[in-house]
C-alpha positions, 0 to 999 in steps of 0.5 A: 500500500502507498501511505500517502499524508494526508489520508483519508478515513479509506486509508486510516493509520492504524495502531495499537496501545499500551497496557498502562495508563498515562497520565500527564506526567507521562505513563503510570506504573498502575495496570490500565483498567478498561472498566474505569475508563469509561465516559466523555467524548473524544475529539478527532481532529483530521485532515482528510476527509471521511469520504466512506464508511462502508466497509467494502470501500475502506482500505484498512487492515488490522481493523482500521483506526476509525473503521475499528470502532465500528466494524470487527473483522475475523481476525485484528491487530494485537493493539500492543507496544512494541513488536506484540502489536506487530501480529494479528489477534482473534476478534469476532473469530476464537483464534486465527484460523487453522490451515490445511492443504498447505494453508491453501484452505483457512478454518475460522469459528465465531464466537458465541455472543456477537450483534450487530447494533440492532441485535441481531446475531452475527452468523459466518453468512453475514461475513461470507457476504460482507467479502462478496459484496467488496467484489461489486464494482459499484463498491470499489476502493477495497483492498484487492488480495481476495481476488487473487488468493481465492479460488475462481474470485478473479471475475467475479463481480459481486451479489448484486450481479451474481447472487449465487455467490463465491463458492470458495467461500463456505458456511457449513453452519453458522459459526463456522467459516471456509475459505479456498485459496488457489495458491497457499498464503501463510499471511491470511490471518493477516488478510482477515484484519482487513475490514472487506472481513467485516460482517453484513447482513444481507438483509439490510444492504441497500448497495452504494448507500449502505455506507449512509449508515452501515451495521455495526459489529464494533462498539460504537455505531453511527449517530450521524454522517456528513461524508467528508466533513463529520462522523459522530459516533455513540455507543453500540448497545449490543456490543459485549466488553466480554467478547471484545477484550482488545477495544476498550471503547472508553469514551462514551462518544466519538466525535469526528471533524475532517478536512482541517489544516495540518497546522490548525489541527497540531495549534488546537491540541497543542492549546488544548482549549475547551473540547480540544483537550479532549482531542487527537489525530489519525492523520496529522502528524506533527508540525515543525512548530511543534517539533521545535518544542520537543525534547526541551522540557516543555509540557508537549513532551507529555503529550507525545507519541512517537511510533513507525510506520513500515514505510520507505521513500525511494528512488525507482529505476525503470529498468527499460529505459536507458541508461537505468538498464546499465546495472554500474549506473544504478550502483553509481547513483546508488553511491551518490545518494546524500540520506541526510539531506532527504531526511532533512527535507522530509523535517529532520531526524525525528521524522524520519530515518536513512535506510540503506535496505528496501524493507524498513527496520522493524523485525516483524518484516525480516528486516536484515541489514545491509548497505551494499553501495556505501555512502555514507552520511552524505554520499560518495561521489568519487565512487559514483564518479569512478563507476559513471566514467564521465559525465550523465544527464537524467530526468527524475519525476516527482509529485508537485506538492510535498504532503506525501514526502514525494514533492520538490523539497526530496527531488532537489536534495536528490538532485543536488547529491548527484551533482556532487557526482557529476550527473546533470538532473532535470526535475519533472513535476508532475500533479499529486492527483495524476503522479501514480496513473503517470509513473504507474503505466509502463507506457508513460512511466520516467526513467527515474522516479521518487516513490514511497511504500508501506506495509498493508501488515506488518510481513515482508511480503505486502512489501516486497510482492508488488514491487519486485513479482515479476507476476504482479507487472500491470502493463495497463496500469496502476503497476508497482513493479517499476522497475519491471523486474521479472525473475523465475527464481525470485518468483518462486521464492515468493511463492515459498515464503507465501506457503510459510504459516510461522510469521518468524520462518517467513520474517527470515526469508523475506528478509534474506530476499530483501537483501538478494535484490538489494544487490541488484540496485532496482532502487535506491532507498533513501529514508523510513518513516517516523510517526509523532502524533500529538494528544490532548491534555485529557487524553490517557492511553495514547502509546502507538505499536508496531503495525502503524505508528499511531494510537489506536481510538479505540483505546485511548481515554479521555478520564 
């Protein structure tokens, strides 16, 4: 998944929490009790705006941030600190599937005592059909692995046009689940956070305006809906603590404001004035005013929370265009890279990392450590000048805007390092609305592009799959193997590790495949990301995980 910021609620960040509650002067040695953190309401300042809430058109895992509060899938994210908060945990399923035909068939139980808001029980036909319906194309914007992983899925177009349903899917009883995948996926419980896993009664679907006011399965449901400007959010009647032991669902009401500025939203939580005390964000990572405050002492510091996205900018080579099909030109501009300037245009080391490696530093991907084109802090250019053997010209395309670290603050700190080396480059800015049609089309794609890539869950292969599959090349569109790479071996290694359903064998040999095609120079990384969020003065509980750099809502509290 590309992480672009600012988001929308279709691509919330996503987090976890820590089992201790803070207070303002930090975090408390005393265990956090959920039974006592009732009431309030909390405030969700964002950027982006809310633009759905039907849980086919939401491209989330682990159960969303905002989209966790109203929806539960079969399985979610631990919401835990650290590298707990990196796997997946049961939610409306008892455990996390069990595997069969070399994990090419996944089993899931529901468990007893599950409604919907209205009451009504949460059967495995409510699930089955809430997947189906995510293949409608009157429902676009979900997710797409179940298309490809399920048997016989790739055409299929949804019950409004094909009631008969996906046969792959089966529901002996009510409790019970069966999913038939073409190719062995270890990473299904991961799959099974995404909220396309969330249940819909088919009885109360009115197609493209269901999202008007959808069903919820989680603890709060809908009070009213502005699409892109407000959600407010009550509490579900006949959502069971006892059932649902991850969310801790505090507040007694959620309410919503979308399509803020960046800075109002950081200047309100930092003033924390009236309600805004009470406030966060999902989506508005912290400003350089901010930032100036931090570390100093002051009483921001309180009220910080620093996570990691699995995310990484880098530098694309189009393998078919000269001179990018030359192995020693991309190893040359490879050397001549200058990570501290990129990091400083990004806003400086507490925002984001150097990397040298395509997978971020988080071991749940298998990160391994590698720098095979040494450049130090600030580049090498006699080496690039060495391996170049003169003088270079070359076009690198970037986004015309800043917001998703792509613009021309990066591009001219790129350019400037490879003139240390003696390569001329001209900068081509392309719209922020059109840049992934444009560099995702091998028909119009440049020969050098800056791009970034994050994790839709915390495992290798969400990363390493798109870019560097050689099956995974669209040549239609909407392509992320730029640099059009396409070998046998790599593929079949691909499929191995897929096969694989202990996450830290496959962790392993992700990583090791990471650094057999880092050899390769296909790209060059440049920076992984660093996520600082602030929370109002009332906020307790706010301490991101692993899986997203974020709080988690729906354990956060306001007493």
């Amino acid at each position: 998944m590309r992480r672009t910021l600012p988001v929308t609620l279709t691509a919330t960040l996503l987090a976890g929490a820590l089992a201790a509650c803070q207070s303002d002067q930090g975090s408390s040695s005393a265990a956090f009790d959920p039974a006592t953190c009732q009431g309030g309401t909390l405030s969700v300042l964002n950027q982006g705006g809310i633009t759905h809430l039907d849980p086919a058109r939401l491209y989330t895992s682990g159960g969303g941030n905002i989209p966790s509060l109203l929806f539960r899938t079969l399985t979610t994210r631990n919401r835990l600190p650290g590298e707990a908060g990196t796997k997946p945990a049961p939610d409306l399923a008892t455990d996390l599937g069990t595997p069969s035909d070399g994990a090419k068939t996944w089993t899931y139980h529901l468990r007893d005592g599950i409604f919907f808001e209205d009451g009504t029980p949460i059967t495995a036909a409510d699930v089955k059909y809430g997947i189906e319906r995510s293949f409608a194309p009157e429902l676009p914007g979900g997710a797409p692995y179940l298309r490809d992983w399920l048997v016989d899925a790739a055409d299929y177009q949804g019950p409004y046009k094909q009631p008969d349903g996906l046969k792959s899917i089966e529901t002996p009883d009510d409790r019970t689940i069966v999913f038939k995948l073409r190719k062995p996926e270890g990473d299904f419980p991961f799959l099974a956070t995404a909220t396309q896993f969330a249940p819909v009664p088919k009885a109360k679907d009115k197609g493209a305006d269901y999202e008007n006011h959808p069903l919820s399965s989680g603890p709060y449901m809908v009070a009213s809906y502005e699409k892109k400007k407000t959600l407010q959010l009550v509490r579900n009647p006949h959502w069971k603590r006892e059932t649902d032991t991850l969310r801790y669902a505090c507040p007694d009401k959620i309410d919503v404001t979308a399509g803020l500025d960046a800075a109002v939203i950081n200047q309100r939580i930092t003033t924390g004035a009236g309600a805004d005390a009470n406030a966060v964000t999902t989506d508005a990572v912290v400003g350089p005013e901010q930032l100036a405050q931090l570390g100093t002492g002051s009483e921001l510091d309180k009220r910080v929370a620093r996570g990691e996205f699995p995310s990484t900018i880098y530098l694309a080579f189009n393998t078919k265009k000269k001179p990018f099909d030359d192995l020693e030109i991309r190893q040359a501009l490879s050397y001549a890279i200058n990570r501290t300037s990129v990091v400083n245009a990004l806003g400086g080391s507490a925002v984001a990392g150097p990397s040298t490696t395509f997978l971020p530093p988080q071991a749940a991907l298998g990160h391994q450590p590698y720098d095979f084109f040494p450049a130090g802090e600030t580049g090498d250019p006699a080496k690039a000048k060495e391996l170049l053997g003169g003088p270079l010209s070359i076009e690198l395309a970037h986004e015309n805007d800043d917001a998703n670290g792509l613009g021309p603050k990066v591009a001219a700190a790129v350019q400037d390092a490879f003139k240390q080396a003696g390569v001329t480059v001209t900068l081509t800015a392309i719209d922020s609305a059109t840049y992934r049609d444009v560099t995702g089309k091998p028909s119009t794609q440049p020969g050098l592009s800056l791009q970034s890539w994050g994790a839709d869950w915390p495992s290798g292969g969400p990363f390493l799959i798109p870019i560097f599959d050689g099956r995974q090349i669209i040549t239609g569109g909407g392509n992320f193997n730029l640099a059009q790479y396409d070998d046998p071996a790599v593929n079949t290694e691909i499929d191995a590790i897929n096969a694989l359903t202990d996450p830290a064998a496959a962790a392993k040999r992700w990583g090791a495949l990471d650094a057999k095609l880092g050899e390769l120079a296909l790209v060059v990384p440049l920076t992984h990301e660093k996520d600082v969020y602030l929370y109002g003065k009332n906020v307790r509980n706010a301490v991101p995980d692993g899986w997203r750099g974020t709080y988690d809502l729906a354990r956060v509290s306001v007493k």
